[in-house]
Each structure stands twice: as C-alpha cells, then as structure tokens.
gemmi code that builds the backbone of each chain (N, CA, C; Angstrom):
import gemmi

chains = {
    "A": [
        ("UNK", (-11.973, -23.689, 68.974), (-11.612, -22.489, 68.219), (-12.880, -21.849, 67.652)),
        ("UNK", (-13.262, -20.851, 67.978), (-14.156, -19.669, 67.473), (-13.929, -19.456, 65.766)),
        ("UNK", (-15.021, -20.091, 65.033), (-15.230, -19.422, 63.457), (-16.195, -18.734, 63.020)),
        ("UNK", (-16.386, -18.546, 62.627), (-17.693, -17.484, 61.743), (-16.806, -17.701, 59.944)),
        ("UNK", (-18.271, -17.970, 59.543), (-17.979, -17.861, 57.733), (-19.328, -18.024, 57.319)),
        ("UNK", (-18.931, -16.578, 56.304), (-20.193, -15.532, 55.908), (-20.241, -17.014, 54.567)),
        ("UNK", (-21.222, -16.181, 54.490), (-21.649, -17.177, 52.529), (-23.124, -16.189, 51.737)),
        ("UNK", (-23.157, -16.290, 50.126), (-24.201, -15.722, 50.288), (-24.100, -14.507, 49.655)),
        ("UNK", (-23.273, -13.854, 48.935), (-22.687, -12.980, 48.856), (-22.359, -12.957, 46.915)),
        ("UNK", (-22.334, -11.407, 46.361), (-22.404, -11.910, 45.063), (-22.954, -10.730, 44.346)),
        ("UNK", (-23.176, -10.561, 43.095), (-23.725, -9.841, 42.073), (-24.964, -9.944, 41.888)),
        ("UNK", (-25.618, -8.619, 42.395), (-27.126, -8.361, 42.121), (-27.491, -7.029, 41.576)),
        ("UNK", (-28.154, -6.757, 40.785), (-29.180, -5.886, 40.826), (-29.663, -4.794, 41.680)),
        ("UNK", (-29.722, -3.247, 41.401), (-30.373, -2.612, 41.893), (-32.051, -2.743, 41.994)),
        ("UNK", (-32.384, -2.715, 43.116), (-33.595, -3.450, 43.750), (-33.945, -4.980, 44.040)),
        ("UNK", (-32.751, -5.815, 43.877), (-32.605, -7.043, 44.353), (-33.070, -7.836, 45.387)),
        ("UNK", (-32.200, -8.802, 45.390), (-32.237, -9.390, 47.064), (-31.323, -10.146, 47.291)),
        ("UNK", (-30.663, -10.751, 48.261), (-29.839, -11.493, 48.672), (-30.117, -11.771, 50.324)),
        ("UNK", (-29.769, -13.157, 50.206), (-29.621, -13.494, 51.497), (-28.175, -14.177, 51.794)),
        ("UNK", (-27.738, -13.203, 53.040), (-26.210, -13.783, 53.756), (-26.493, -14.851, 54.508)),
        ("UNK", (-25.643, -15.470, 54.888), (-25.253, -16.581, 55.740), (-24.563, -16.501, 56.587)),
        ("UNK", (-24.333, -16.522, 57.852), (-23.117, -17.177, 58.570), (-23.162, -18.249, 59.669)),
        ("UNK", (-22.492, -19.179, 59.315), (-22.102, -20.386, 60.390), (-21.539, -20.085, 61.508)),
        ("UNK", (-21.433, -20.593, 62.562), (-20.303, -20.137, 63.492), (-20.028, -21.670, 64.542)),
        ("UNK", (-18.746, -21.769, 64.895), (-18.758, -22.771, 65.699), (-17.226, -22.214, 66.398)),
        ("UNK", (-17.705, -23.563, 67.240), (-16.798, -23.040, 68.620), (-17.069, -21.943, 70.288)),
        ("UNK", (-18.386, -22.089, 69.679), (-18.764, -21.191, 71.131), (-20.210, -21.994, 71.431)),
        ("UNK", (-21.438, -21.615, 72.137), (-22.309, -21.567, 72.217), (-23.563, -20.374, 72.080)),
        ("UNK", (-23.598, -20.578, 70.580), (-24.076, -19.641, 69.636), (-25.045, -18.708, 70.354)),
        ("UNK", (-26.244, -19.364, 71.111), (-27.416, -18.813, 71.860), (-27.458, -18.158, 73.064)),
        ("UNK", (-26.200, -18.102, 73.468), (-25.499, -17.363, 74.219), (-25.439, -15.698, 74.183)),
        ("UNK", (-25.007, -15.432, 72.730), (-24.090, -13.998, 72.106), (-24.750, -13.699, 71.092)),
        ("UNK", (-25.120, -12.286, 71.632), (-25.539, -11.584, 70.540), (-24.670, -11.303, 69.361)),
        ("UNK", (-25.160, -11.286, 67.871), (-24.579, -11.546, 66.845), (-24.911, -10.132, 66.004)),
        ("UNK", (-24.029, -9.416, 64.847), (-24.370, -8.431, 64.692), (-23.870, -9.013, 62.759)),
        ("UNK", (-24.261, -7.618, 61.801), (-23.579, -7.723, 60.638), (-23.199, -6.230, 60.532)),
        ("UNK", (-21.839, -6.438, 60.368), (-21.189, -4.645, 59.753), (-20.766, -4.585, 58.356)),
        ("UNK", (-20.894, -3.709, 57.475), (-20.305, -4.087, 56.510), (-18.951, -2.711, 56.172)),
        ("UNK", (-18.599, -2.988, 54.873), (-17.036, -1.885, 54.384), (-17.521, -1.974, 52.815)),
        ("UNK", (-17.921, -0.463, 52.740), (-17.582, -0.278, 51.581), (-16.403, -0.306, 50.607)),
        ("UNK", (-15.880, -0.746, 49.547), (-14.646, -0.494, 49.386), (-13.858, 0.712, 49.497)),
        ("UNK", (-12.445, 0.636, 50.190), (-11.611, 1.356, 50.466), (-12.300, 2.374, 51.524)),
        ("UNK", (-13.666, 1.987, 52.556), (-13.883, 2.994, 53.586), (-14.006, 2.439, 54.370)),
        ("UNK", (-14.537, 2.982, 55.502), (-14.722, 2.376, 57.187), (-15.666, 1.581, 57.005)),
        ("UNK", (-15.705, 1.017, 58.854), (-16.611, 0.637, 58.978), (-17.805, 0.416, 59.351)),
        ("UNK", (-19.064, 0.566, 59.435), (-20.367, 0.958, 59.533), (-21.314, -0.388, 60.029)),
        ("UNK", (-21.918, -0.291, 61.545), (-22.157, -1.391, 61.837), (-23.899, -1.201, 61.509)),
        ("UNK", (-24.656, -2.288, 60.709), (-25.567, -2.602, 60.051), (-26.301, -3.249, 60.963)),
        ("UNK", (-26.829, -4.273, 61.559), (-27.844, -4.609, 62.091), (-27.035, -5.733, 63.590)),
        ("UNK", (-28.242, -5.926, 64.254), (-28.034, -6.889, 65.572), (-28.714, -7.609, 65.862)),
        ("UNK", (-28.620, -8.824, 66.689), (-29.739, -9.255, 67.327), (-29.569, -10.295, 68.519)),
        ("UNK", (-30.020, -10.362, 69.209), (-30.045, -10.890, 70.811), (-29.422, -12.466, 70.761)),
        ("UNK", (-29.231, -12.723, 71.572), (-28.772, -14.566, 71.805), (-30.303, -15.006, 71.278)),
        ("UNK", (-31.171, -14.683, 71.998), (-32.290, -15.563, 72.014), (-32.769, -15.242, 70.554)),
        ("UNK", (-32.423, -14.316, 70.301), (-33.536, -13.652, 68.482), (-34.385, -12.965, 68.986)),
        ("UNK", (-34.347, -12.698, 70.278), (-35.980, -11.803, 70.602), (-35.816, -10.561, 70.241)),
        ("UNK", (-35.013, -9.973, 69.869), (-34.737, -8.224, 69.785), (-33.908, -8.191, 68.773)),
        ("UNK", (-33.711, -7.076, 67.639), (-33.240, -6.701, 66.624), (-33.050, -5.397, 66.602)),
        ("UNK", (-31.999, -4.874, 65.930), (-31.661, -3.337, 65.806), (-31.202, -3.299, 64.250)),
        ("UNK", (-31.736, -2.550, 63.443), (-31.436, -1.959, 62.312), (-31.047, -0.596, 62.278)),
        ("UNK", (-29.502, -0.164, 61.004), (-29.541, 1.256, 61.192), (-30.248, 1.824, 60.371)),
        ("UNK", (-30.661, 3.091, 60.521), (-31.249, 3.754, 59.454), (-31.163, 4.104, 58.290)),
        ("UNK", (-29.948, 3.391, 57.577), (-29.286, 3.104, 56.429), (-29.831, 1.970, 56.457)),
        ("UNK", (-30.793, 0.875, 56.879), (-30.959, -0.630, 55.876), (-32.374, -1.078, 56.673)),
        ("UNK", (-32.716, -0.101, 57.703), (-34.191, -0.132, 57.886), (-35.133, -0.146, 57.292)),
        ("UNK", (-36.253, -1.326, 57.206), (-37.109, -1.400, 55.895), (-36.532, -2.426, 54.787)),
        ("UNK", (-35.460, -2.614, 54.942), (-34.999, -3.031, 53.701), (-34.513, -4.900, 54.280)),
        ("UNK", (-33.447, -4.173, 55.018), (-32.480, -5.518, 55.274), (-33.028, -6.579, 56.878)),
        ("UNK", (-33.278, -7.590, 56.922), (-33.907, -8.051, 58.149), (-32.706, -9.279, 58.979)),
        ("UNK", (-32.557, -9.297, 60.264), (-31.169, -10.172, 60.564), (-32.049, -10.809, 61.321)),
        ("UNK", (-31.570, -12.399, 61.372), (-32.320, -13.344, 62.283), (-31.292, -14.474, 62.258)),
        ("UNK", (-31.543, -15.095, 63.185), (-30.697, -16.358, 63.728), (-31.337, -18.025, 63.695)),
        ("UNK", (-30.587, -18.920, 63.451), (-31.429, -20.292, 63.853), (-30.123, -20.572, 64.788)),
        ("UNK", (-31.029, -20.701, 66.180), (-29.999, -21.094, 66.953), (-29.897, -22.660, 66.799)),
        ("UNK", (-31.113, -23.552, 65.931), (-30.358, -25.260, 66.403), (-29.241, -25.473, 65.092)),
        ("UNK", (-29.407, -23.996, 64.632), (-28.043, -24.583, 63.542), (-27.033, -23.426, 63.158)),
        ("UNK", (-26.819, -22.681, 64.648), (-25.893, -22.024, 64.714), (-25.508, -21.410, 63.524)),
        ("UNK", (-26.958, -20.508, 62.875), (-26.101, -19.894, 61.799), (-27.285, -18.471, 61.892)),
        ("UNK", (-26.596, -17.544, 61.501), (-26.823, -16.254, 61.669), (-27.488, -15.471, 60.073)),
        ("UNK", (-27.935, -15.061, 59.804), (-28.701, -14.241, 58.301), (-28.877, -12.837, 58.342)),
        ("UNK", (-28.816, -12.418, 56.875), (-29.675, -11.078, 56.913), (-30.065, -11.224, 55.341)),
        ("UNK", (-31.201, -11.159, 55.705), (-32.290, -10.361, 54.322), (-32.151, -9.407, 53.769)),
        ("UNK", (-31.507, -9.132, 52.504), (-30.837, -8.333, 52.395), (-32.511, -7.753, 50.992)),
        ("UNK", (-33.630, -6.891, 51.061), (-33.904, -6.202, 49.951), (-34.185, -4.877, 49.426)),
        ("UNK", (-34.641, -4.870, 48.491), (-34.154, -3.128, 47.443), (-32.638, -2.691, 47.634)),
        ("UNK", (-32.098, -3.680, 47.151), (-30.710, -3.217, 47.125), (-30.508, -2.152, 46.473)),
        ("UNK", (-29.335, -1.569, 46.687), (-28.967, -0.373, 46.569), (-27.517, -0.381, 46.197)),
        ("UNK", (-26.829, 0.447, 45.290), (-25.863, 0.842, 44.827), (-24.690, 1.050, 45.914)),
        ("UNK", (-25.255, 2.124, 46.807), (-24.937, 1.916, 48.203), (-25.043, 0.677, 49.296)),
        ("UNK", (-25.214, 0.194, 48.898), (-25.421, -1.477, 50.045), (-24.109, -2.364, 49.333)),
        ("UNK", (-23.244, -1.541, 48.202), (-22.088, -2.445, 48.007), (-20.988, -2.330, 49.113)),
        ("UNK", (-20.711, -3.599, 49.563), (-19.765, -3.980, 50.774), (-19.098, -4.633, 50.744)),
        ("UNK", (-18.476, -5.042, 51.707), (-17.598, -6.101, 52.281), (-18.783, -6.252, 53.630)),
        ("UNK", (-19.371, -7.752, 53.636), (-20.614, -7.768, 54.772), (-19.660, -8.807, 55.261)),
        ("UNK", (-19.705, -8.426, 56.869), (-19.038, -9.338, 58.078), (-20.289, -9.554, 58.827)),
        ("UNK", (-20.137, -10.965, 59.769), (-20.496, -11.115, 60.576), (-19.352, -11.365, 61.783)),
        ("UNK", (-20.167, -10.433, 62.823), (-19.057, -10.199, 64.222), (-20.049, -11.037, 65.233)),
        ("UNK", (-19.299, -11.684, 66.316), (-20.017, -11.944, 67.134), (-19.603, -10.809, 68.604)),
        ("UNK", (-20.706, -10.709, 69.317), (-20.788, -9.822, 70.447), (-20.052, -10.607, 71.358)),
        ("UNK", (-20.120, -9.899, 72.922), (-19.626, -10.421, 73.883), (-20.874, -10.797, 74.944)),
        ("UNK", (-21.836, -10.548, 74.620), (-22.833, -10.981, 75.824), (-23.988, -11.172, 74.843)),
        ("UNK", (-25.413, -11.580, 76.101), (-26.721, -12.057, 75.020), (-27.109, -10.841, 74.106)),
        ("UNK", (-27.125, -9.826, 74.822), (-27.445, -8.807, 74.774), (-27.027, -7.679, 73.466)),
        ("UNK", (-27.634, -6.625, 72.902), (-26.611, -6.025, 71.664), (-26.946, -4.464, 72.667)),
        ("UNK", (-27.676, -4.145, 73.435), (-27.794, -2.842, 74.243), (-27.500, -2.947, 75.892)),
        ("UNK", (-26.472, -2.486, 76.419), (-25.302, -1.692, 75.882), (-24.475, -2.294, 75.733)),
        ("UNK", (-23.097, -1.711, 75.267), (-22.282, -1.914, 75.074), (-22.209, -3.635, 74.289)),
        ("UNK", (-22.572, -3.188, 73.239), (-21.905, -4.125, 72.445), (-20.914, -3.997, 71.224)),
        ("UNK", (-19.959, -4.705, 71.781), (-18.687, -5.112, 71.104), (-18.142, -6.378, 70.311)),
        ("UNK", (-17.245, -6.363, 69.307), (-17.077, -7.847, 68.981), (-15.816, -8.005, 69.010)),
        ("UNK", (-15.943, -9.131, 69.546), (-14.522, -9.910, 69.746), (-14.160, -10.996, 68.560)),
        ("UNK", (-14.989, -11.711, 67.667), (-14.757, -12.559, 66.740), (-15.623, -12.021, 65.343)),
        ("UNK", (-14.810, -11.850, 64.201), (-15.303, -12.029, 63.115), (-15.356, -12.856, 61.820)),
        ("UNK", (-15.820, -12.760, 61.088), (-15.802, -13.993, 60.189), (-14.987, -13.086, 59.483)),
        ("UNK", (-14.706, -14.100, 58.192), (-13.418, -13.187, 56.797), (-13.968, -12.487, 55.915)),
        ("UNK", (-15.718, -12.268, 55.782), (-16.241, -11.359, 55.218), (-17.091, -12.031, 53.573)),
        ("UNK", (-18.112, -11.278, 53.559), (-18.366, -11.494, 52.047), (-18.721, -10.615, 50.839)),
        ("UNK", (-18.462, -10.309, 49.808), (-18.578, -9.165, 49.425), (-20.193, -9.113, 48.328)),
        ("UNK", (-20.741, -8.212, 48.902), (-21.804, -8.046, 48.142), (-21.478, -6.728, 46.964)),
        ("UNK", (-22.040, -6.985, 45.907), (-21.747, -5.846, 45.032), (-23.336, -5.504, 44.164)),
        ("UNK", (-23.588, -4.225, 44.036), (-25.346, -4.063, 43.450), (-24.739, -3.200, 42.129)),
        ("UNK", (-25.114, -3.554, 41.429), (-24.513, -2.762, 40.193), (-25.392, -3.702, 39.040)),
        ("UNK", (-25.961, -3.007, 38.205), (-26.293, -3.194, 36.719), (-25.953, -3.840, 35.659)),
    ],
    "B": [
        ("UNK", (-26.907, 10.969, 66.259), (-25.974, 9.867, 66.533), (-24.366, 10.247, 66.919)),
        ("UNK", (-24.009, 9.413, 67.507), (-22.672, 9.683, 68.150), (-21.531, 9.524, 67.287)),
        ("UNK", (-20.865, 11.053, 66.715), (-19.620, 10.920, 65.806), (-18.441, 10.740, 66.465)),
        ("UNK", (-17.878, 9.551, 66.028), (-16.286, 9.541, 66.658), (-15.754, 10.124, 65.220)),
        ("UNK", (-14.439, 10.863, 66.215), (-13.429, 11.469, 65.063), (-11.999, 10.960, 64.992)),
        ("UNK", (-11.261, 10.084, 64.169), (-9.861, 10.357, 64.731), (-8.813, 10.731, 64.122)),
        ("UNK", (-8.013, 10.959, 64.777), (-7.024, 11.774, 64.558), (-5.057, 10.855, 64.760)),
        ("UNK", (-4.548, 11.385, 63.907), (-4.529, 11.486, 62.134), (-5.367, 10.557, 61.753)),
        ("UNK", (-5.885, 10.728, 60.547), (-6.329, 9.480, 59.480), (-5.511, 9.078, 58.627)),
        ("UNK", (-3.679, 9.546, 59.033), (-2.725, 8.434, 58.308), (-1.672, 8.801, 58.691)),
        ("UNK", (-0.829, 7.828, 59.083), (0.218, 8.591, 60.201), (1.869, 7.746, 59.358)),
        ("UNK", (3.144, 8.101, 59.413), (3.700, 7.322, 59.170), (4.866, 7.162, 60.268)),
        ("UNK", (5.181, 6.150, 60.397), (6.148, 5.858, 61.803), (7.102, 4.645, 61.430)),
        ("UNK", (8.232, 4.568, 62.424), (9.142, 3.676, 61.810), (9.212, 2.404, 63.172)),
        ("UNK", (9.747, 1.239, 62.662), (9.787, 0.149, 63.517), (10.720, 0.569, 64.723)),
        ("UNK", (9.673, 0.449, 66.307), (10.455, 0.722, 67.297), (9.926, 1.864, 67.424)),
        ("UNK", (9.059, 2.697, 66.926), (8.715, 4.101, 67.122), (7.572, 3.848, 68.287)),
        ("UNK", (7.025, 4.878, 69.282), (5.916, 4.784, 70.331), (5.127, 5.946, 69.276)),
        ("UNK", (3.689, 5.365, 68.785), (2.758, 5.923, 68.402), (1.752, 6.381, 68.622)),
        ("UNK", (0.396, 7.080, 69.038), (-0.283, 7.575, 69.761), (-1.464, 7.662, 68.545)),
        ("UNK", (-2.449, 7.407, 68.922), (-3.824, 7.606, 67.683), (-4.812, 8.041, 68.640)),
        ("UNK", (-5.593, 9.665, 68.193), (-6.336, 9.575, 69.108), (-7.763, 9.683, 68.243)),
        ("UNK", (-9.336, 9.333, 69.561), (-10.251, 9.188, 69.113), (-11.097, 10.248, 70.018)),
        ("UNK", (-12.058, 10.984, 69.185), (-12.649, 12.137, 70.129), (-14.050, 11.644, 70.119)),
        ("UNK", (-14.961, 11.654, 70.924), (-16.950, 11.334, 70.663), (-17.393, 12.335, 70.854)),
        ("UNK", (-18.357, 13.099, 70.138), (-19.389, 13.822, 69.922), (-19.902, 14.605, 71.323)),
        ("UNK", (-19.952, 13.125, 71.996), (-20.799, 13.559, 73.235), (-20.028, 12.560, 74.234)),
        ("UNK", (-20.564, 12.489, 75.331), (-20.019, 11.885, 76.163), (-20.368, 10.131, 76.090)),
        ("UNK", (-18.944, 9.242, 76.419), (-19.406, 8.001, 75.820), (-18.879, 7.502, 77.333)),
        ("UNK", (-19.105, 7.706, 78.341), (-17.904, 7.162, 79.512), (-16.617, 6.445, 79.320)),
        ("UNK", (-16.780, 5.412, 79.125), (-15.805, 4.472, 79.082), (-16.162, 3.205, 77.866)),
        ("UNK", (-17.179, 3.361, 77.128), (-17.470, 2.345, 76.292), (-16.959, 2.673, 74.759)),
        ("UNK", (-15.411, 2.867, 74.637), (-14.935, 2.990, 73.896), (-13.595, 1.656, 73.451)),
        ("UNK", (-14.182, 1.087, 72.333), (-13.289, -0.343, 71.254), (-11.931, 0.253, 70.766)),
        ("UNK", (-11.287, -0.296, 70.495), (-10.397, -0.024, 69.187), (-10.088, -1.379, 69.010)),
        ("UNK", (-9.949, -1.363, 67.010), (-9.953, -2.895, 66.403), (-8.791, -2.156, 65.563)),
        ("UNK", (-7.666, -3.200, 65.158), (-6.665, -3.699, 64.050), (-7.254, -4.458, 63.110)),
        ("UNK", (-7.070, -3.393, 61.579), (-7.531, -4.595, 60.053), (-6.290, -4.621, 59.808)),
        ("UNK", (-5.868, -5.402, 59.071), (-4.523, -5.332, 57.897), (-5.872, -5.876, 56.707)),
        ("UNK", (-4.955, -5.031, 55.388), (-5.810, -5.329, 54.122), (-6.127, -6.720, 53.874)),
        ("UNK", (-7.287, -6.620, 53.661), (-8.046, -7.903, 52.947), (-8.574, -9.026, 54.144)),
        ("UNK", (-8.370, -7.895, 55.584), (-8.746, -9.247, 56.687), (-9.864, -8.180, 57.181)),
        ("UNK", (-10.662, -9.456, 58.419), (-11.443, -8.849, 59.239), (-10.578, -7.887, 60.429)),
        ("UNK", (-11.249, -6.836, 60.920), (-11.167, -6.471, 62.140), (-10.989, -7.440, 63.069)),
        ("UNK", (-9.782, -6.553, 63.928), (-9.169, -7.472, 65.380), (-9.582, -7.002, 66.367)),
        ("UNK", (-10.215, -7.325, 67.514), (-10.879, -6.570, 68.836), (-9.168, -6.314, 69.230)),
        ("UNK", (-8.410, -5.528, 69.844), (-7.331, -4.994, 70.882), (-7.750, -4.796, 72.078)),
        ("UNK", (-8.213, -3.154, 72.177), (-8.893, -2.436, 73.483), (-10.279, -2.703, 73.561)),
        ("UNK", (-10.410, -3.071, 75.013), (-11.897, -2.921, 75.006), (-12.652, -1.555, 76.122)),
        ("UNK", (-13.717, -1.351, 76.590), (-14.044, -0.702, 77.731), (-12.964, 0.727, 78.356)),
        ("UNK", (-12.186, 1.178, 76.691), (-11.165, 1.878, 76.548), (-9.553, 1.529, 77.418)),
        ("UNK", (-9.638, 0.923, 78.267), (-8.151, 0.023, 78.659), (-7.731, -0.948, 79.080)),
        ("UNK", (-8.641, -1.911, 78.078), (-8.899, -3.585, 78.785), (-8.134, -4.137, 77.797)),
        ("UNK", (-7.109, -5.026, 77.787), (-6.670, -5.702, 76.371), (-7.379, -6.777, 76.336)),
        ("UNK", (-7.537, -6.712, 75.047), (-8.420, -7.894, 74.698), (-7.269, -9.297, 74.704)),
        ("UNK", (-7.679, -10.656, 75.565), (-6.881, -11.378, 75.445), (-5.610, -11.724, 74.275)),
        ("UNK", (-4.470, -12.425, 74.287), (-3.796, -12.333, 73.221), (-3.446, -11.208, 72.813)),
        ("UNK", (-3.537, -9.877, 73.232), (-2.794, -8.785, 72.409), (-1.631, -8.563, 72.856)),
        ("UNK", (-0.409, -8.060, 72.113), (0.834, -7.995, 72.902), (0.603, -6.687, 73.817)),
        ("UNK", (1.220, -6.638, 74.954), (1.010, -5.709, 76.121), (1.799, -4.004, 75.403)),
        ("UNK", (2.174, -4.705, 74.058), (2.752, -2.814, 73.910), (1.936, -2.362, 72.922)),
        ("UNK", (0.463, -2.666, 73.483), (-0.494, -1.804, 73.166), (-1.685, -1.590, 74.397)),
        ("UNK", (-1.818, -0.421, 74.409), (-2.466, 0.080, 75.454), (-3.634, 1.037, 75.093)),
        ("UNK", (-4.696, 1.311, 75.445), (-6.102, 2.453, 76.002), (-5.810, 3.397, 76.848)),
        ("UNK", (-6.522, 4.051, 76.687), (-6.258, 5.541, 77.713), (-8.019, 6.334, 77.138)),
        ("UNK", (-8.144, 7.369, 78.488), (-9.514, 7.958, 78.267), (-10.572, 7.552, 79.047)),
        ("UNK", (-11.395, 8.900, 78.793), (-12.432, 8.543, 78.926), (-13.840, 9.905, 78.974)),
        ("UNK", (-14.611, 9.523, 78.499), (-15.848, 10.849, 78.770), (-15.930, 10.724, 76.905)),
        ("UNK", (-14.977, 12.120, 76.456), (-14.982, 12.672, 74.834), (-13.389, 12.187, 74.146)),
        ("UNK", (-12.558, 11.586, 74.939), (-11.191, 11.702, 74.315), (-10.236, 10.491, 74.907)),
        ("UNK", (-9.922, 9.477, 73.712), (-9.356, 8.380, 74.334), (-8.025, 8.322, 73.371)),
        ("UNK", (-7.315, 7.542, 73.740), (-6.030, 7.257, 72.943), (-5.871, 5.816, 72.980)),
        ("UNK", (-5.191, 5.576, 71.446), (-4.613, 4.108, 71.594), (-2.888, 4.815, 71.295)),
        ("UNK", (-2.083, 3.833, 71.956), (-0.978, 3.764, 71.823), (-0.080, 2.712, 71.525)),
        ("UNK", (0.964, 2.666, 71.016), (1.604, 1.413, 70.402), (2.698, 1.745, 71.205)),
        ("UNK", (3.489, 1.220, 72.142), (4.681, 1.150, 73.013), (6.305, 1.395, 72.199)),
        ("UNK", (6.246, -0.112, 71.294), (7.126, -0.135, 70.327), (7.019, -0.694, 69.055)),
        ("UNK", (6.607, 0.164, 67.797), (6.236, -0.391, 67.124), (7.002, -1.767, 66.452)),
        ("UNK", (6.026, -2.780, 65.902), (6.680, -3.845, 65.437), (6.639, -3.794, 64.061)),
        ("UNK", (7.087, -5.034, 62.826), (6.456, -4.684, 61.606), (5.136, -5.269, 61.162)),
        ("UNK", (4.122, -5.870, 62.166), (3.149, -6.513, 61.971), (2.091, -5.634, 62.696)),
        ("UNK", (2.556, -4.268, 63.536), (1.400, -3.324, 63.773), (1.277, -2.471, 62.636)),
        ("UNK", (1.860, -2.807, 61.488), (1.372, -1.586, 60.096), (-0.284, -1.926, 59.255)),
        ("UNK", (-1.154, -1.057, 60.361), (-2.328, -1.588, 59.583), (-3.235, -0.434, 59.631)),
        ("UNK", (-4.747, -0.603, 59.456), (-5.234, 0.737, 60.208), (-5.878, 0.457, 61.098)),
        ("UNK", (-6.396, 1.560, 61.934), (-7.085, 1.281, 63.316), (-8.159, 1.900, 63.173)),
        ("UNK", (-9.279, 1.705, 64.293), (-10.792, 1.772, 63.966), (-10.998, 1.905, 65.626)),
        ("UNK", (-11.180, 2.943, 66.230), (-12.331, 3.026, 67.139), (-13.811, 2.745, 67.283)),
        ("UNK", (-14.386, 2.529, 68.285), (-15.973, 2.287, 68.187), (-16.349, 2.414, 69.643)),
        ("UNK", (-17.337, 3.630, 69.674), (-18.130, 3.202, 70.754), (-19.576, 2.283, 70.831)),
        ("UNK", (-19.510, 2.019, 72.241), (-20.122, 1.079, 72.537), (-21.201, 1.427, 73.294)),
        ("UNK", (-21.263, 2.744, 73.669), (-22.516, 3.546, 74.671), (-23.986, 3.702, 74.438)),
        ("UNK", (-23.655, 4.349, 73.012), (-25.543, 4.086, 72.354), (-25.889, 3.721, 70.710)),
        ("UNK", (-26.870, 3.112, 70.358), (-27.081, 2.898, 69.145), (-27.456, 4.189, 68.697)),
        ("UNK", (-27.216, 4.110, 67.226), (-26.524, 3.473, 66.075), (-24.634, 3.069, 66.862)),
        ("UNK", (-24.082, 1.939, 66.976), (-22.565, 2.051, 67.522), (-21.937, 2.411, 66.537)),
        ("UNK", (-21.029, 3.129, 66.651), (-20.337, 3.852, 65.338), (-19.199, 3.768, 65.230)),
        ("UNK", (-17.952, 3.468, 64.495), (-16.860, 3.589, 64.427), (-16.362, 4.780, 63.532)),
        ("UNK", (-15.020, 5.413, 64.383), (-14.231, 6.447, 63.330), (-13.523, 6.287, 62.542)),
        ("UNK", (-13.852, 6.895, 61.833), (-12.927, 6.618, 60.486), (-11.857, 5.908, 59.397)),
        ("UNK", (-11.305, 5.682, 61.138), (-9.951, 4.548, 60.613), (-8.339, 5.906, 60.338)),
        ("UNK", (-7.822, 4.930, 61.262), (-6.181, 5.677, 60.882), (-5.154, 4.636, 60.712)),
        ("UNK", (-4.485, 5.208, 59.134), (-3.614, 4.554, 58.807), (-2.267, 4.226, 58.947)),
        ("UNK", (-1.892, 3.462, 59.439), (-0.253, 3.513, 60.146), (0.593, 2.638, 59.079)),
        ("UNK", (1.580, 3.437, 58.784), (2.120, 3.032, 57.593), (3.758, 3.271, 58.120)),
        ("UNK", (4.268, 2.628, 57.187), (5.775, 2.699, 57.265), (6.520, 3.656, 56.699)),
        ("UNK", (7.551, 4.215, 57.481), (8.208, 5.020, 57.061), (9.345, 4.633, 56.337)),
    ],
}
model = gemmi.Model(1)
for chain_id, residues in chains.items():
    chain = gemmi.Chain(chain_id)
    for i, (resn, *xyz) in enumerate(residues, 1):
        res = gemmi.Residue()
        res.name, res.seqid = resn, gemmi.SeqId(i, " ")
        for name, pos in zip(("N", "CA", "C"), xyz):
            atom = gemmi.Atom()
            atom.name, atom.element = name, gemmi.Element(name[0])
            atom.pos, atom.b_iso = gemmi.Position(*pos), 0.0
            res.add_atom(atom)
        chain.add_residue(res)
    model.add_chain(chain)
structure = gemmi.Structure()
structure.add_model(model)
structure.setup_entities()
C-alpha cells in the first residue's frame, strides 16, 4: 500500500523557516518523481516545487523561488522542502504528491498524496 | 503561464443527476489534461488522467472528454459520495497549474 505522511509543519514567523518532511512507503521511492503543492485556506490548488527520482533536477515556482528548496534522501525514502523568508502568503495546507514517472517534465501528474500539513506564518 | 479556467465554480445537482464540469487552457495543452476529487479536509484524488484515462479504481461513471483548449469531466450518475470539488490540471508545461476548483454540492 502506497503512503506518504508530511511532518514538519506548524507556527512560524514572518521571515522564518521550516523544514517539511515526508516519508513514503510502498513503492520504490527512486523511481518517481516527487513534488510539494500546497492550499491556502478555503482556495485551490497551486503546485510549489519538484524534483526527479534521482534528485538531479528541481523546479521551483516563482512564488517560492529563492526562498523554498525541495530535495530527497532516497536511502530513506523521505522527501523535504526548505521552507525560508516565510511569508504571510506561504500559509497552507503543504502536500506531498508523488508523480507517475522519474521524471517531473512533461507531463507530470500525481497519483498518490499524503494527508497534508498545515503551515501557518503569522505574528 | 498556462491559465486553466473552469466552469461553474459551484454547481448544485441531485443524486442520480449526469453532471458535466468543464475546463478551458489558455493555450493549447493537447491532451495533458488531470482532473482530481477533494472532499473537505482530505487530499486530492487522481480520477482522469491524459484527459480520458481513468485512473485505476475509479467508478466507470466518471469519464474525460477533450482536447487542445477545452475538456470536460462528467459524472454519469451522480452518487452521494461524488459531492466534493473538482480540480483540473494540466500537465503540458511548467509552472503545472490547476483551475480553480468546482463545487458540486447537493441539491
């Protein structure tokens, strides 16, 4: 059975930092590219960063470029993002999705997500 | 970057009803168009993939349609466990973007 569970998540500070977590088991992690989207409360959803099976390639959007960094340890199947200068705006609901291939260009999609963690930046 | 739009962003329909949600792209996306099911307080569900692929496990009275600028999801017959909202996403170029979200609610 396919899991993902975020961790990591919590009350910070404008200009902060945080670092997410996610575990995942049930697949073969180094395989699938892994992404983080997050949800602001009560809005859509907005996909935030990516990165390859292997870790060799990364995509940030231009909303958390500079700021937020995603990387993987594949011998312990767990997925991150560096989350700093938080922002008022960087309050979410942060998921980690896993992709369907190594790859995050093209077409990447997710088929499994974790239950989410909520980051909140506020004063 | 590539805006998906969809249409309604809140619809209300009754159990047993055939529903239709559509999603428009900016520009041309071929065929690399998602649609995901949330219900509140959960993650996103992959459904459609590659705009008319079901994603394993989905019940078959949901279906994809489209392709280029204009795709549809459709619900066959609604049940009371399709009341959630829906989320398109293409998959063609970065930034991948999802629309808006439409809400399917009970009548």
């Amino acid at each position: 059975e396919v899991q993902l569970l975020e961790s990591g998540g919590g009350l910070v500070q404008p200009g902060g930092s945080l670092r997410l977590s996610c575990a995942v088991s049930g697949f073969t992690f180094s395989s699938y590219a892994m992404s983080w989207v997050r949800q602001a409360p009560g809005k859509g959803l907005e996909w935030v960063s990516a990165i390859s099976g292997s870790g060799g390639s990364t995509y940030n959007a231009d909303s958390v470029k500079g700021r937020f960094t995603i990387s993987r340890d594949n011998s312990k199947n767990t997925l991150y993002l560096q989350m700093n200068s938080l922002r008022a705006e960087d309050t979410a609901v942060y998921y980690c999705a896993k992709g369907v291939s190594s790859g995050w260009y093209p077409n990447l999609l997710f088929d499994y997500w974790g239950q989410g963690t909520l980051v909140t930046v506020s004063s | 970057d590539i805006q998906m739009t969809q249409s309604p962003s809140s619809l209300s329909a009754s159990v047993g009803d055939r529903v239709t949600i559509t999603c428009r792209a900016s520009q041309s996306i071929s065929r690399y168009l998602n649609w995901y099911q949330q219900k509140p307080g959960k993650a996103p569900k992959l459904l459609i993939y590659a705009a008319s692929s079901l994603q394993s496990g989905v019940p078959s009275r949901f279906s994809g349609s489209g392709s280029g600028t204009d795709f549809t999801l459709t619900i066959s017959s609604l049940q009371p466990e399709d009341f959630a909202t829906y989320y398109c996403q293409q998959s063609y170029r970065t930034p991948y973007t999802f629309g808006q979200g439409t809400k399917l609610e009970i009548k």
